[in-house]
C-alpha positions, 0 to 999 in steps of 0.5 A, a space after each residue: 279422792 278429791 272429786 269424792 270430796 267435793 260430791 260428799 260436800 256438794 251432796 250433804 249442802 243439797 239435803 241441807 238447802 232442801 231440808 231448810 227449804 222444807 221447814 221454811 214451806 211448811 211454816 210459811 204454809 207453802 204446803 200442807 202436812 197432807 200433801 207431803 205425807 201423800 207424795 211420801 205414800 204416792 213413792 212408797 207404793 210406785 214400784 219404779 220409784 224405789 230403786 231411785 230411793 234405794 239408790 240416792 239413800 245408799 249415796 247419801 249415807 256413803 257421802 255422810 262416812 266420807 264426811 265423817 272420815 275426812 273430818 276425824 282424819 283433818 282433827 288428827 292432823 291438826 293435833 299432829 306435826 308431821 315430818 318425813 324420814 328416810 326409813 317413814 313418817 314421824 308425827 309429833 304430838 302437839 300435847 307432847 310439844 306443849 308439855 315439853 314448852 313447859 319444861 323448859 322454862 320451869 327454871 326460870 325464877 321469874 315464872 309461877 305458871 305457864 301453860 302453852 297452846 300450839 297449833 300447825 299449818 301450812 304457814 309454819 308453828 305458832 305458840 301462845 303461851 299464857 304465862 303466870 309471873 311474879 310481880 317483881 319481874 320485869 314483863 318485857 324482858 321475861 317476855 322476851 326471854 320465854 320466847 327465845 328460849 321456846 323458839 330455839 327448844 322447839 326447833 331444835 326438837 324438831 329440827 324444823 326450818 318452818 317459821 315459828 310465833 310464839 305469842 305471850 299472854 301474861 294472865 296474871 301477875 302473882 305476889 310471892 308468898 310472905 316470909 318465902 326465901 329468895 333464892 340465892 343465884 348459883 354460878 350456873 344459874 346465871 349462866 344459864 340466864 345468859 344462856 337460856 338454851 342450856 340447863 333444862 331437862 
């Protein structure tokens, strides 16, 4: 499967160099139009010509699927953690992953917004996290407390040992509205402050 890759590879950066090669003849007046147009004519009519042209076509167009599958194969994979179970392989949806990151810090009175991006490769799951604050918080303590809190919800959910960044954005700072009650700070609200791990759905 791998050689097949590296000839599909080999072949679409052929046509590609022969393609631009052409255009630039032909602008630069290498060539004529007529003198293409009758190499065209002369292997059209040579009888022993066509099975060759039959032939590298049918290679070229299977080269091009092998590119295209391979390609919408490697787009799903990267929008997918996989993992192996006794019973199969599970995947997890990145979309599911970032949603579930947005759960788990809705509880924090300091957050107005924050929406994740999540990405997986061989060096382990990085997240970046863009993150809408209030302007009373402290930055580098609310900071610290998203990435503790994503870190530990996302291995736990997957109950990965793969190293995971989590990387803040802070894209804005917001003002609370005018005449909005604070809310007062329950007994298991601070608890869960202090530990951040609990009291999310």
């Amino acid at each position: 499967m791998r050689f097949l890759r590296s000839l599909a590879v080999v072949l679409h950066t052929l046509v590609f160099l022969a393609s631009g090669a052409l255009l630039l003849a032909l602008a630069l007046n290498f060539f004529s139009s007529e003198e293409i147009m009758g190499s065209i004519n002369y292997l059209c009519a040579d009888q022993n010509a066509r099975p060759a042209m039959i032939i590298v076509g049918g290679v070229l167009i299977l080269a091009g699927l092998l590119i295209a599958h391979i390609n919408l194969g490697r787009m799903q994979s990267e929008k997918t953690i996989a993992f192996e179970n006794p019973e199969g392989q599970v995947t997890v949806s990145l979309s599911a992953i970032e949603d579930f990151i947005k759960k788990s810090v809705h509880h924090l009175p300091e957050i107005k917004e924050l929406r994740s991006s999540v990405s997986a490769n061989k060096k382990g799951i990085s997240v970046v996290c863009r993150a809408t604050i209030f302007a009373d918080s402290n930055i580098p303590e609310t900071t610290e407390r998203i990435q503790a809190i994503v870190k530990s919800k996302v291995q736990e959910m997957l109950g990965v040992e793969e190293a995971i960044t989590i990387k803040i954005n802070v894209i804005k700072i917001s003002l609370k509205e005018k005449g909005a009650p604070n809310t007062p700070v329950k007994d298991n609200e601070e608890a869960s402050r202090r530990m951040p791990f609990r009291g999310v759905d």
